[in-house]
C-alpha positions in Angstrom: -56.7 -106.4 64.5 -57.8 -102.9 66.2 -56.2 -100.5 66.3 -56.0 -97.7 69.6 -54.7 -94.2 68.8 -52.4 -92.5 71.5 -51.5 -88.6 71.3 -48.4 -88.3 73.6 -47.6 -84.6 75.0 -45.0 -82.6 73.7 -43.3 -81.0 76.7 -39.9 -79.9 75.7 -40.2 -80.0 71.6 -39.3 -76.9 71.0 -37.9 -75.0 73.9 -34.2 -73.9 73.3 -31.8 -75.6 75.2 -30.3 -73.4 77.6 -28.1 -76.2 79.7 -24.5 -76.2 80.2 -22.6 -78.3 78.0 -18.7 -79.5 78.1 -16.7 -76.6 77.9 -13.9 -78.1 75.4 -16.1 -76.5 71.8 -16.2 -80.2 71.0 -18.8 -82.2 69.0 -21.1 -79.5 68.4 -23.1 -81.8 66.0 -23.7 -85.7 66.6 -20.0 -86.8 66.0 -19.7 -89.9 62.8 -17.3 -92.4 62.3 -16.5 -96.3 62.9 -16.3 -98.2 65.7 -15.0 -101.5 66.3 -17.1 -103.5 69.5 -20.4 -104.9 67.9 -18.9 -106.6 64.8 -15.2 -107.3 66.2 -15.7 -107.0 70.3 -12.7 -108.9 71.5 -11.4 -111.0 69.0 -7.3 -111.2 69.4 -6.9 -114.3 67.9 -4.9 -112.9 65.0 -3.5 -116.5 64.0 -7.3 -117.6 62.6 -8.9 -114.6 62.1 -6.5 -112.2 60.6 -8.7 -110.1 59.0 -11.3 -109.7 61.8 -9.2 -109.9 64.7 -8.2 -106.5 67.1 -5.0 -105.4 65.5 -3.7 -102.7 63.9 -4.1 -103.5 60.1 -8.1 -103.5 61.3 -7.7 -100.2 62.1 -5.9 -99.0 58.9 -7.9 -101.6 56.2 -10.8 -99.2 57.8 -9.5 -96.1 57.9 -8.7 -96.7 54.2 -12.1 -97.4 53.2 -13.3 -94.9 54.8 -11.2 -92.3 53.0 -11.5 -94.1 49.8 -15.2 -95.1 49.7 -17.1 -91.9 50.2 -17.9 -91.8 54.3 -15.0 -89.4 55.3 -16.3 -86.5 52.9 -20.0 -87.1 54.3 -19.1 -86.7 58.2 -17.7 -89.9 59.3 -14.3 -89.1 60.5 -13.7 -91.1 63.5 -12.0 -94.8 63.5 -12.1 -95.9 67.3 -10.3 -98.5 68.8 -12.6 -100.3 71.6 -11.5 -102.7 74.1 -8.4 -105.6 73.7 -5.9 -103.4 72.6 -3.7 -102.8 75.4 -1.2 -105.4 77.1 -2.8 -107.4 80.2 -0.2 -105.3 82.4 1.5 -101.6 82.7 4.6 -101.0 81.9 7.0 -100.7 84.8 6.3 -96.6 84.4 2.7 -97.4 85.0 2.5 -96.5 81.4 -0.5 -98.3 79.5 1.0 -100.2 76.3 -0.4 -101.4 73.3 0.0 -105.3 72.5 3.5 -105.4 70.7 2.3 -108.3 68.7 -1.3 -107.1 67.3 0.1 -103.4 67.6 3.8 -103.6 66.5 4.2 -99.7 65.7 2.2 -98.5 68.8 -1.1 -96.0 68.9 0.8 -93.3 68.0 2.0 -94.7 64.6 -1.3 -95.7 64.1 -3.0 -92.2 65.1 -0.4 -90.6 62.5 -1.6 -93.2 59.7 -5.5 -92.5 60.1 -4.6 -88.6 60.4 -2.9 -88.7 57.0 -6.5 -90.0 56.0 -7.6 -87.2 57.1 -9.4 -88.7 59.9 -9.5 -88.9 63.4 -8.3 -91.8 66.0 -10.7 -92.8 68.9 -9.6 -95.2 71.9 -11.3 -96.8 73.9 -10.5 -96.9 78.5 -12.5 -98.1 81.4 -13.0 -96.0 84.5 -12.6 -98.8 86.8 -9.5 -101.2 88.1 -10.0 -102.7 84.6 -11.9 -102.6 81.6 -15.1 -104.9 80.8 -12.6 -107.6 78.9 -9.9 -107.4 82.1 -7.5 -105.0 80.3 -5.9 -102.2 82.8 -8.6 -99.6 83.7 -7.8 -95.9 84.8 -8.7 -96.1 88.7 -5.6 -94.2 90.2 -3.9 -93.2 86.9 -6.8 -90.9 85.6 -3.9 -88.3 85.0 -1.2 -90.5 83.5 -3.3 -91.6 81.0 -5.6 -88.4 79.8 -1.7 -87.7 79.2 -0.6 -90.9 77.3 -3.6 -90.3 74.9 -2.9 -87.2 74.4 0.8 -88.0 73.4 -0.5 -90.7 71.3 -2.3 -87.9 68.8 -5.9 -89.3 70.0 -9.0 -87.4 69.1 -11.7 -89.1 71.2 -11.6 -91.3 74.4 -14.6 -93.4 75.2 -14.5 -94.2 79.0 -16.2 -97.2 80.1 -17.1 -98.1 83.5 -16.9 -101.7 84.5 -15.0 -103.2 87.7 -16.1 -99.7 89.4 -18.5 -98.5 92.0 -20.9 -95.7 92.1 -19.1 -93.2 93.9 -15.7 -94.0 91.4 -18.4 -92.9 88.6 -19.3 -89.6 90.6 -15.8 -88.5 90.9 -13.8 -90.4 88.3 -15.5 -88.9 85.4 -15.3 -85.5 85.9 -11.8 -86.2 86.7 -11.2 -87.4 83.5 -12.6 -84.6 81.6 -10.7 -81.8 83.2 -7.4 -84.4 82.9 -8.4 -84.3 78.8 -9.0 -80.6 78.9 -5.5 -80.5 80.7 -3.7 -81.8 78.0 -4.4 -78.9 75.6 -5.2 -81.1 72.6 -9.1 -81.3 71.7 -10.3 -84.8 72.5 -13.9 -85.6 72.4 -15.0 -87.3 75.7 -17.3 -90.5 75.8 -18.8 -91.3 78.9 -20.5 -94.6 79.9 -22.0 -93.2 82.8 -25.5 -93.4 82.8 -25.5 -96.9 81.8 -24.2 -97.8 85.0 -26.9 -96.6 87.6 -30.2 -96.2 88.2 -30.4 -92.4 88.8 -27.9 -90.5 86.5 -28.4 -87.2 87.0 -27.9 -85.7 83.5 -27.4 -81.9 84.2 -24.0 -83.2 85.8 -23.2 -85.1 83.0 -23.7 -83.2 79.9 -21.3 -80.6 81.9 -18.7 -83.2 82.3 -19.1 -85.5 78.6 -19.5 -84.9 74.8 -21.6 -88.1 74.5 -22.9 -90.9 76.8 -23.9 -94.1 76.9 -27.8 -94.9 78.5 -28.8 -98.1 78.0 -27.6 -102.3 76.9 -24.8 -102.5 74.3 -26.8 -103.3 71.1 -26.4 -106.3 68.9 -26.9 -107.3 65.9 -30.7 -108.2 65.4 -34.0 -105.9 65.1 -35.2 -106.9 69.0 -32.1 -104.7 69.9 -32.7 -102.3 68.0 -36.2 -101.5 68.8 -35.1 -102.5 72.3 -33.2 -99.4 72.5 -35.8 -97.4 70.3 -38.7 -98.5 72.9 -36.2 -96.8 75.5 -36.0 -94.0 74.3 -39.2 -93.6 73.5 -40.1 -94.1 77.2 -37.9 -92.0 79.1 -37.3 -89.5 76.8 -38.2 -86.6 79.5 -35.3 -88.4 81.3 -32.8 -87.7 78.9 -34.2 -85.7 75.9 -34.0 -82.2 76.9 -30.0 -82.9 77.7 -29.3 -83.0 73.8 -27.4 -80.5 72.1 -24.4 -79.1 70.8 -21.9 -80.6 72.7 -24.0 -83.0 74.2 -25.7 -86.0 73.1 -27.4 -89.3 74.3 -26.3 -91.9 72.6 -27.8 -95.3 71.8 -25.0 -97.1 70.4 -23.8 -98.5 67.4 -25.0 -98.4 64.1 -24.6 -102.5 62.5 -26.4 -101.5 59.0 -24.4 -104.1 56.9 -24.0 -106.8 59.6 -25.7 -109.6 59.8 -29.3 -109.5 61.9 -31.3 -107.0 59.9 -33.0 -106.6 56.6 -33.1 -103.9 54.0 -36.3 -102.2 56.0 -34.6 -102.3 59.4 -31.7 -101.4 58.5 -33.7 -97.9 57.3 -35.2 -98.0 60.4 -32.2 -97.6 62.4 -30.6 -95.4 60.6 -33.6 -92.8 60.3 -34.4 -93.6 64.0 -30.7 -92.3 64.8 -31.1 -89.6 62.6 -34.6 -88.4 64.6 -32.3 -88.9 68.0 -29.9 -86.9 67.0 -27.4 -89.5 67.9 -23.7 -90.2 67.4 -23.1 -92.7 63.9 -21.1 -94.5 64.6 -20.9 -98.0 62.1 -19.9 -101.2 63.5 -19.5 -103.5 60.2 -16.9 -104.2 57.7 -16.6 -101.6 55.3 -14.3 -103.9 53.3 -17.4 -106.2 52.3 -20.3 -103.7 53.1 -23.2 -104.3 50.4 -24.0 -101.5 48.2 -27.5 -101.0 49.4 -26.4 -101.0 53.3 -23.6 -98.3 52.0 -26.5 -96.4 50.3 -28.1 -95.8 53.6 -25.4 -95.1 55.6 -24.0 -92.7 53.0 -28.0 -91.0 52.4 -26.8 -87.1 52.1 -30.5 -86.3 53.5 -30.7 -88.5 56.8 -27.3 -87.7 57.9 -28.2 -83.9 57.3 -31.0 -84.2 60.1 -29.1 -85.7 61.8 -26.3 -82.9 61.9 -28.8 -80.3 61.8 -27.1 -77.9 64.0 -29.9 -76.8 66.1 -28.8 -80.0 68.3 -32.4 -80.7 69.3 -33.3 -84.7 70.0 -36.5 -85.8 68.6 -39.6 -87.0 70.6 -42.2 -89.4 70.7 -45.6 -87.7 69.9 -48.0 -90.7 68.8 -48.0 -94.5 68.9 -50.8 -97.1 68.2 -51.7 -100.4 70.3 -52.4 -103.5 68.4 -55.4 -105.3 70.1 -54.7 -108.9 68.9 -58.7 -110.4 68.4 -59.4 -114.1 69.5 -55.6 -114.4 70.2 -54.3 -115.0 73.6 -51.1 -112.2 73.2 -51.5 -108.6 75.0 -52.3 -105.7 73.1 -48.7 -104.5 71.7 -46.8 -100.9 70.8 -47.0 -101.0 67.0 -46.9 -97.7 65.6 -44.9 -95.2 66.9 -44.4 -91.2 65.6 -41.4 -89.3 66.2 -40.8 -85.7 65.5 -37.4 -83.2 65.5 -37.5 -79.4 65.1 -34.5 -78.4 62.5 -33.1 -75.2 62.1 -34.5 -72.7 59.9 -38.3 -73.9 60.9 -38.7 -77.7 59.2 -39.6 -80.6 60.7 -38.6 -84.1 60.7 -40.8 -87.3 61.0 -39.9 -90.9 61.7 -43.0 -92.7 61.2 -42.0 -96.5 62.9 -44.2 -99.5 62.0 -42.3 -102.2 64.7 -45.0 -104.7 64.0 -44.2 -108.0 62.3 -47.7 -108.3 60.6 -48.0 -109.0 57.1 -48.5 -106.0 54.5 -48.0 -102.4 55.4 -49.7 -99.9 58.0 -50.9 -96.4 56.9 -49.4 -94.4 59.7 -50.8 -90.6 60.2 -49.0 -87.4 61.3 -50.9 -84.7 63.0 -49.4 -81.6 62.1 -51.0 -80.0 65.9 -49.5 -83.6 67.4 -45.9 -82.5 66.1 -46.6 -79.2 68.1 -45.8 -77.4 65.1 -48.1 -73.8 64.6 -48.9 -74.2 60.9 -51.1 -76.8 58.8 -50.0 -76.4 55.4 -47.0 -78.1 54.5 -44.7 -79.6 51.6 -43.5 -83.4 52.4 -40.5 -84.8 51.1 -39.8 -88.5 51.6 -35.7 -88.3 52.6 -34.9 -92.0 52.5 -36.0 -92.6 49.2 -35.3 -89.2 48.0 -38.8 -88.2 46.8 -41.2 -84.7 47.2 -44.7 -86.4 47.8 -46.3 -82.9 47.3 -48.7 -80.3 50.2 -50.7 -81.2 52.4 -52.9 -80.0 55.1 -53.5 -80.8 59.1 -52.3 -84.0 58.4 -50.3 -86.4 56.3 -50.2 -90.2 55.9 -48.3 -92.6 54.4 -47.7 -96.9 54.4 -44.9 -97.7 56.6 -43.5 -101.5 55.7 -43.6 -104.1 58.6 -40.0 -103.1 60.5 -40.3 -100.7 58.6 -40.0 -96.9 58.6 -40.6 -93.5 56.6 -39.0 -90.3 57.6 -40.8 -87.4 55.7 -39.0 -83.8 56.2 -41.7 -81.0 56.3 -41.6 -77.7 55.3 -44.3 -75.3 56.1 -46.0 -73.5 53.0 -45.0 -69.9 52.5 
């Protein structure tokens, strides 16, 4: 195998964000918490699957763990409610309702319950005539319900946007978040927006959402992962610069204790989330999570890049091609270098080996490829919780196959 170096330019790395943001003093850092679509989606079939179907206990057994088990006291402090909930009709107020059989005591009861936790409730609308899974959407009651959530005690809506055209996106959305503002309570807005066209325009929607949705819903095995990791990595001076407090890309779910990754990928994801400055949001069963999935998502270090307050996404800044010799397969991304600015002058590094090959690949950081103005620095390995000691211009480490290593630097005083 050869191996083909590739500097990438640093355009926007470091330049303060000076872009307007949603004006409700909201998610100021990426907000944390648990979501229920990737592991549960739209299971209602309480009679067999009790314990996994969409149904209030879900929602309690979850926010209990979380309270009990750690997560709230790091920063996850969001249990959100995604699609299913609702009854297949309004009520004849044109009031959405929650199913009386899965929900017996209603949102609100259930908002008041995860609040004693000391956490927060999230729900989960559709922009459209109805929601992806044919529940009533908010077309013509934008209003009505910014008002029943707010009612309801609930401290995030995420707004999807099935079963609705273009120009419903372009008006709709903004309608919503002035509707949220409206109610006076502080409710973090979720957009899926961008997802649904071809040509968001991103100044527009950081003034109108907290956090959006740009790209496939992920699943649970490493090709969506790096699927969404290779997107970003490729349009990031599409969306990048738009990140920051208040605003934040987000590429979906974290599902570190599912099913479809190992121990290595799981790291991956979460230090790659960490670098993007994205929204953690898990989508697993906390009741049965294994200790060394809970270990990473409960890492004191990655989730403090990743609420770093300076707000700033990370970039690509280097990748290598694998040129596969005597082998009938196109040369293939394999390496790929991420950097972050943090505040008070460090720098984080996700160094991503995506390759499947067997063995390890050294991977090397250019301290002038991070764009940063000094070459001496300290390097401490955050994942596994290790100082690895100074170096200079440059510093290099083995990455695992699937694997990654996120180093913080510090420059030397």
């Amino acid at each position: 195998m050869e191996f083909q170096f590739i500097s990438v330019a640093l355009l926007l790395l470091l330049q303060p964000s000076n872009l307007l943001a949603l004006d409700n003093g909201l998610a100021l850092t990426p907000p944390m918490g648990w979501l229920a679509w990737e592991r549960y989606a739209c299971d209602i079939d309480c009679t067999n699957d009790p314990d996994s179907c969409i149904n209030e206990k879900l929602f309690m057994d979850m926010a209990d763990h979380m309270a009990s088990h750690g997560f709230r006291n790091l920063g996850y402090e969001f249990i959100n409610i995604d699609d299913c909930w609702a009854t297949k009709m309004r009520d004849d107020k044109g009031m959405l309702q929650a199913d009386p059989v899965r929900f017996p005591n209603g949102i609100k009861a259930l908002a008041d319950y995860v609040h004693s936790k000391g956490l927060k409730l999230g729900i989960y609308g559709d922009l459209g005539s109805h929601t992806c899974g044919g529940y009533p959407g908010s077309l013509g009651y934008v209003e009505k319900d910014a008002k029943t959530f707010a009612d309801w005690g609930v401290d995030m809506l995420k707004l999807d946007g099935c079963y609705a055209s273009e120009a419903d996106y372009e008006t709709g959305y903004p309608e919503m978040s002035k509707a949220l503002n409206a109610t006076g309570r502080p409710i973090v807005f979720s957009c899926s927006w961008p997802a649904y066209i071809k040509t968001p325009n991103y100044t527009r929607i950081a003034e109108v959402c907290n956090l959006w949705r740009n790209y496939d819903d992920i699943n649970d095995s490493w090709d969506s992962v790096l699927g969404i990791i290779t997107h970003y990595a490729q349009n990031q001076d599409q969306f990048q610069p738009f990140a920051a407090p208040g605003q934040w890309n987000d590429p979906d779910m974290l599902i570190i204790g599912d099913f479809g990754l190992s121990l290595e990928q799981q790291k991956a994801q979460m230090a790659m989330w960490a670098i993007f400055a994205a929204p953690l949001f898990m989508s697993n069963d906390l009741r049965k999570l294994p200790k060394e999935s809970k270990d990473i998502l409960q890492n004191k270090e990655v989730i403090a890049i990743n609420q770093d307050k300076m707000g700033k996404q990370g970039r690509l800044i280097a990748s290598s091609i694998t040129k596969h010799s005597g082998q009938r397969k196109s040369p293939e991304v394999t390496n790929m270098v991420f950097a972050r600015p943090l505040d008070g002058g460090d720098l984080a590094v996700a160094m991503l080996n995506t390759g499947h090959f067997s063995g390890p690949h050294n991977i090397t950081v250019s301290f002038k490829d991070a764009g940063v103005s000094w070459s001496k620095a300290s390097v401490r390995d955050v994942m596994n919780g290790m100082d690895l000691g100074m170096f200079t211009d440059s510093f290099s480490a083995p990455v695992n196959p699937t694997g990654v290593r996120l180093v913080r630097l510090t420059p030397a005083k």
